[in-house]
C-alpha positions in Angstrom: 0.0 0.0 0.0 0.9 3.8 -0.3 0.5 5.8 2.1 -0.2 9.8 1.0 -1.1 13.2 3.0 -2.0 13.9 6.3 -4.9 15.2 6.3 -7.4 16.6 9.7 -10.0 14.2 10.9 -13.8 15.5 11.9 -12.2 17.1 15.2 -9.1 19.6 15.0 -6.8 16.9 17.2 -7.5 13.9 15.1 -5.3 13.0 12.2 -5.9 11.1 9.7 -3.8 9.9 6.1 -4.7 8.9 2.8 -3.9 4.9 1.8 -4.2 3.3 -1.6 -3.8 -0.2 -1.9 -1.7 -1.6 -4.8 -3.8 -2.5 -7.7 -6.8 -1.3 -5.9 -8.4 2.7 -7.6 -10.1 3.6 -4.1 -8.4 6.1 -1.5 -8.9 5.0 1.9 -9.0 7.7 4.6 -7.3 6.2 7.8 -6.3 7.2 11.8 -2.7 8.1 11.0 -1.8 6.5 14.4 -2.2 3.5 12.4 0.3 5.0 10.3 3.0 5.6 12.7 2.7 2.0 14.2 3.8 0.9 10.8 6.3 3.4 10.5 9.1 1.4 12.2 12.3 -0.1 12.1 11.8 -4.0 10.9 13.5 -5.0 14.3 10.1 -3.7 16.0 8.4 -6.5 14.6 10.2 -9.4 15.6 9.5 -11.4 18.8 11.1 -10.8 21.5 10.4 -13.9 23.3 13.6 -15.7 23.7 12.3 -19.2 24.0 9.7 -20.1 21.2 6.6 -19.6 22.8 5.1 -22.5 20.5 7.0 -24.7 23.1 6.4 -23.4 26.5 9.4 -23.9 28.7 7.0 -24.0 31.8 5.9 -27.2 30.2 9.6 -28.9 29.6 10.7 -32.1 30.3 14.0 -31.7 30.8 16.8 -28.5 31.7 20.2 -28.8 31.3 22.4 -25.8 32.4 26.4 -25.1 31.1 28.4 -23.2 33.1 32.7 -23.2 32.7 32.1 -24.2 36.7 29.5 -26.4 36.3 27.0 -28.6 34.5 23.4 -29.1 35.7 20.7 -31.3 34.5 17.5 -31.9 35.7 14.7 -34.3 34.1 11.1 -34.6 34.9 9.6 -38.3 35.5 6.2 -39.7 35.8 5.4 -37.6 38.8 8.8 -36.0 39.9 11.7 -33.9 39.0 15.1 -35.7 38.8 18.7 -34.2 39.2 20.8 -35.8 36.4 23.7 -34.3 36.7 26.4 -33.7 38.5 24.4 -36.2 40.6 21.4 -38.4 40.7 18.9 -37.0 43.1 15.3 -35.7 43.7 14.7 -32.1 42.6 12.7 -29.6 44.2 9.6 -29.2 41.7 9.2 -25.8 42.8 12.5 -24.5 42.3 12.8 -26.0 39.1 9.2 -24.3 38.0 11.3 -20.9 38.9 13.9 -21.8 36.7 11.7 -22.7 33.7 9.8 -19.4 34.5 12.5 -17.2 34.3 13.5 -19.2 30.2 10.3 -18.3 29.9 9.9 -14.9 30.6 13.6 -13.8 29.0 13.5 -11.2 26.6 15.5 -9.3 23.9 16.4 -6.7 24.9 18.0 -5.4 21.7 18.5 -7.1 18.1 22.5 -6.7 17.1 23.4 -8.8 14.5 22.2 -11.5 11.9 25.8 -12.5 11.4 26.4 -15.7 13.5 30.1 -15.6 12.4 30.7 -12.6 14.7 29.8 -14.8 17.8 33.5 -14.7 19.1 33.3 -11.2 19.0 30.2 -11.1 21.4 31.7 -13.9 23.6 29.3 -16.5 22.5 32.2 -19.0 21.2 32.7 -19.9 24.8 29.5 -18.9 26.5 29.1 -17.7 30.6 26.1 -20.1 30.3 24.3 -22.5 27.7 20.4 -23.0 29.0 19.0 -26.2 27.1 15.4 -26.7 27.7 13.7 -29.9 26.2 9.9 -29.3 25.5 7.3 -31.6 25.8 7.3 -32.3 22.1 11.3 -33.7 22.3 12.6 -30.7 20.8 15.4 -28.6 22.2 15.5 -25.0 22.6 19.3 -23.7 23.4 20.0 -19.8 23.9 24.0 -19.1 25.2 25.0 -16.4 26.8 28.2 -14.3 25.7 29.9 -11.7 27.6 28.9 -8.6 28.7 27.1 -6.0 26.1 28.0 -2.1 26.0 24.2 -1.2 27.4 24.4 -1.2 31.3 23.2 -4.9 32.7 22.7 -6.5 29.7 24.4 -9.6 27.8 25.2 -10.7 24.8 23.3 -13.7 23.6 22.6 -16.0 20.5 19.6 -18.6 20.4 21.5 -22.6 19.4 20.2 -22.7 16.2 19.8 -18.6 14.9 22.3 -16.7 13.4 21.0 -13.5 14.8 22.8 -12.1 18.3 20.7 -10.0 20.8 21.2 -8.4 24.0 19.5 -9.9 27.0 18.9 -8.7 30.8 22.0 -9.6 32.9 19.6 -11.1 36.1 19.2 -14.1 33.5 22.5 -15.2 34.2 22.3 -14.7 37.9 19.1 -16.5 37.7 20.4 -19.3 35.9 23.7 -20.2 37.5 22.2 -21.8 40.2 24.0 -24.6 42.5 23.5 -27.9 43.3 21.7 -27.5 46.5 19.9 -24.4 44.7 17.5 -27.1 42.9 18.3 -29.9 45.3 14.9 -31.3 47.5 15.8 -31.2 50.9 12.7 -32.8 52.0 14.3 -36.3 54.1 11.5 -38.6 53.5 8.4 -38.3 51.6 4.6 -39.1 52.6 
């Protein structure tokens, strides 16, 4: 479509702006508001949800967190969460809920790069942390978190299998780097 002069609505304040649609002879009088929310860059229109929100991480199956320190995994069973790794335990289901809340909730903060080759440069060729979360339908959704970015408490970050490198909110990797008895149950006996 084209978009042509501004033009005043029925009341002084209101604003409106010609639109033509391609191939179409009419000349559509719109709210130019509409106008401006179109009049963005094309980074405006992505989503900013880090995880794919097709597969919820609140709904996983399994986590696995990557740390140079450490490596945690956690896998949910038939009716409880299970500590994989670095040792075979019960998990606190609560805990771990938090965890997958936070994936779930991460943001972009701000679109960088498509070029994947510049990952070094952004400190994702040997990440502070690699969150893996398995969803329900077996897939895997990775994001790895690079070094820190030039905005004030924000991170570089890549998803596994994008090229494109965003920034992220630094409390992620707070969040995420969790310890063993972070996720641990430290319930003695069950009912």
């Amino acid at each position: 479509f084209a978009v042509g002069a501004e033009s005043k609505g029925q009341k002084a304040h209101e604003k409106r702006a010609n639109l033509r649609i391609k191939d179409d002879p009419r000349i559509l009088v719109v709210a130019n508001d509409l106008i401006e929310k179109l009049d963005k860059e094309p980074n405006a229109f992505r989503d900013k949800k880090v995880f794919d929100r097709d597969r919820d991480p609140e709904k996983a199956t399994a986590l696995k967190v990557v740390t140079p320190a450490r490596t945690l995994e956690i896998a949910k069973g038939d009716k409880l969460w299970s500590l994989k790794a670095p040792v075979a335990d019960v998990a606190d289901a609560s805990k771990v809920s938090g965890l997958l809340s936070k994936a779930r909730n991460l943001d972009v903060e701000k679109f960088i790069t498509e070029d994947a080759a510049k990952a070094a440069e952004y400190g994702l060729d040997k990440p502070q942390l690699t969150c893996e979360v398995k969803a329900d339908d077996g897939s895997t959704m990775k994001v790895l978190i690079g070094k820190d970015a030039t905005e004030k408490d924000q991170l570089y970050a890549k998803r596994g299998e994008e090229p494109a490198i965003f920034t992220v909110k630094k409390d992620f990797l707070t969040d995420m780097d969790v310890k063993l008895d972070d996720v641990r149950e430290l319930v003695a006996a069950r009912a």
